[in-house]
N, C-alpha and C positions, 0 to 999 in steps of 0.2 A: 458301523454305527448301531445296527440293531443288536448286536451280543452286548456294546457300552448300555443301552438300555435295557436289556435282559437281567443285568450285572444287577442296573443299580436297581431295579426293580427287585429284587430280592433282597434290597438291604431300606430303602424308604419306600413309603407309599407311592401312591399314584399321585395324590396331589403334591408333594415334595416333587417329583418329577415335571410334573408339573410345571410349579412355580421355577426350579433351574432352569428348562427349557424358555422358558417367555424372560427371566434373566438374559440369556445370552443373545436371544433375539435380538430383544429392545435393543442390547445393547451393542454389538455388531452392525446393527442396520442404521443405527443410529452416526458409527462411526464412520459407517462409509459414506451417508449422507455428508457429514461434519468434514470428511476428507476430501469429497466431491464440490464443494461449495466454499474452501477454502482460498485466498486471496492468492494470484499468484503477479509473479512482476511481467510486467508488458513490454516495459521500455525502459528502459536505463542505459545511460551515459557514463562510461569510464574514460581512463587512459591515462597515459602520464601526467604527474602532477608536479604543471608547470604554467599554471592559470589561475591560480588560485588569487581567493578576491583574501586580504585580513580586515578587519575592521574590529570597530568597538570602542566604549569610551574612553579610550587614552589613546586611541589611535587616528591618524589624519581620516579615514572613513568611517564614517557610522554604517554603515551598512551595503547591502549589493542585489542587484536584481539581473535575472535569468530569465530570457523572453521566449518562447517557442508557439508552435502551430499547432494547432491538433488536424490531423487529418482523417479523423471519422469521429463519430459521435462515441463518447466515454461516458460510462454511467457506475457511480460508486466506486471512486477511483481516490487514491489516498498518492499521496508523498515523502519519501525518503531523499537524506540531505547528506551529504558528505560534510558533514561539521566537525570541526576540532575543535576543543574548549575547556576551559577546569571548571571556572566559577561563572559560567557568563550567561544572560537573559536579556530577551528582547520579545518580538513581534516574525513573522511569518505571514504574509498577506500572499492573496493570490486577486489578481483583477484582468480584465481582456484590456489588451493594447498595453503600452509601454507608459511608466511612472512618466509624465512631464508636468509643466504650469499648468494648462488647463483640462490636465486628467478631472473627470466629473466622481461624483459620489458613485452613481449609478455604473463604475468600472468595477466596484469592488466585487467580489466573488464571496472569496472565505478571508479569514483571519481566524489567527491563536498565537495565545504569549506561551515562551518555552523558557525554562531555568534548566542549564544544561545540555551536554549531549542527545541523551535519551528523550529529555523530551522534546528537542527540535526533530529528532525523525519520526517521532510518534505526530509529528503536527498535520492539518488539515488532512481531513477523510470525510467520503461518503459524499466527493464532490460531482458533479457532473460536466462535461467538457462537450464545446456542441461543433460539431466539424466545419473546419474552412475559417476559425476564429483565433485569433495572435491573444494570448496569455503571457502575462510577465507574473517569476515569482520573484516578492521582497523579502527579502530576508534585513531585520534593523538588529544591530544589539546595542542596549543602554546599561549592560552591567557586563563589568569584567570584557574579556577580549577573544576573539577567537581567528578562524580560519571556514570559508565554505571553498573546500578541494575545486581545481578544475583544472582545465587541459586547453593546450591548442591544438592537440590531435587527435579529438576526441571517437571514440567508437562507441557508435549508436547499434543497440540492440534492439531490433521493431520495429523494423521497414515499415513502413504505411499505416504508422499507429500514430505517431507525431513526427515534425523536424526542429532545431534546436537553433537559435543564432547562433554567430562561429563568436560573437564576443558576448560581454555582461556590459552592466552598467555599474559602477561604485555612486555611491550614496556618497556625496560629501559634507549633507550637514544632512538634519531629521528635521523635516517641518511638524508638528507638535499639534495641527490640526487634522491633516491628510496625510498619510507616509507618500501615497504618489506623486505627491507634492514636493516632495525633495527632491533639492538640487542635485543632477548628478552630470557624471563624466563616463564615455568610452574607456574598454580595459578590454586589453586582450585575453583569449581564452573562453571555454565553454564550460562554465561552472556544472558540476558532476549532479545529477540527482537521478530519479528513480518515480513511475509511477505504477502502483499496483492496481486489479481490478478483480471484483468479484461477479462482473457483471457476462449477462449473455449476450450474446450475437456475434459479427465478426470481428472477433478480436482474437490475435494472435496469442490464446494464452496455454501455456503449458498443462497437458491434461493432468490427472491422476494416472499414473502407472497401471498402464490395464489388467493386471495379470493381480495387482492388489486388490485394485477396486470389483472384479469379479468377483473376488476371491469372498470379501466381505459381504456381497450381492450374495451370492449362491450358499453360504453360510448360514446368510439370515433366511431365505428361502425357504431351506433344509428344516431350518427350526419351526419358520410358521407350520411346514409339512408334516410334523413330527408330534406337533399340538397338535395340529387336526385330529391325527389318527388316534390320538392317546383319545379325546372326546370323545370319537365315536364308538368307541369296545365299551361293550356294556361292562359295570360294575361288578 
């Protein structure tokens, strides 16, 4: 590193050198921060797809709901949805306890409308989940038709982070004041979905690659150390 500086010293000044050096800092340290802090999945439900809920407006269901437990406290924790679809829009609610008659207001959690694929897994984020507490998500679609994937065999990834019912509920009509208000029916299978988290404490989440993340740490290090010295030599 000192000959690389020796080099360019004879070709810019000292404050060109400078200014590169505090470039590449920022910019490295900034990365690994950015990499470090980055959203990773906790939990997620796959497996064969043979549980799947259909619904939507031409079809006998408007929609389907997926209940589970959280079993420790979740903070800034987002959801992904195994949805198939072309043209189709609806609702995404999340509330504690199961949709019935006298689900209250005060169940609701989150809500967001999605048009499309993309942005029903981009929906609700930045939730909090408080441990020992039963969450239902709804999923409604009032345009076009789709598919939320699921399984009867499902494999859970996330021991001790949540547990999942083994079945869903379908949505047989949309009550038009409260979605948890809708009429539904038992259906076999464990509709597939996914929670992410950017949050601290224990929670099972996949680190950064140590040997990366060093790598970016000692890099930026290197450069604060490299400005120091150039500051100090007299002019």
């Amino acid at each position: 590193m000192m000959i690389v500086l020796i080099k360019l010293k004879s070709l810019y000044s000292k404050g060109m050198i400078v200014r590169i050096l505090k470039t590449l800092t920022i910019t490295t340290t900034a990365i690994w921060i950015g990499s470090a802090a980055s959203a990773a999945t906790i939990f997620n439900i796959d497996g064969p797809d043979d549980g799947s809920a259909s619904f939507g407006e031409n079809l006998s269901e408007k929609g389907a709901s997926q209940s589970f437990t959280a079993l420790q406290d979740l903070t800034n924790v987002s959801f992904g949805f195994d949805l198939r679809c072309l043209s189709c829009g609806g609702e995404i609610w999340l509330i504690t306890g199961k949709p019935m008659n006298d689900a209250i207001i005060s169940q609701r959690v989150s809500r967001a409308s999605f048009n499309g694929f993309q942005g029903a897994q981009e929906a609700l984020s930045g939730i909090n989940l408080e441990a020992g507490t039963m969450y239902s998500l709804i999923m409604s679609m009032t345009t076009g038709n789709g598919i939320w994937r699921g399984t009867k065999s499902p494999s859970n990834e996330g021991a001790g982070i949540l547990t999942a019912e083994s079945d869903h509920l379908a949505l047989t009509a949309l009550d038009p004041n409260f979605l948890p208000w809708s009429p539904t029916r038992s259906d076999a299978g464990t509709l597939k979905f996914s929670i992410s988290s950017v949050a601290s404490g224990p929670i099972d989440v996949p680190a950064v690659p140590l040997p990366a993340s060093v790598g970016f740490l000692l890099f930026g290090l290197s450069g604060f150390g490299a400005l120091r010295a150039l500051r100090r030599k007299p002019h």
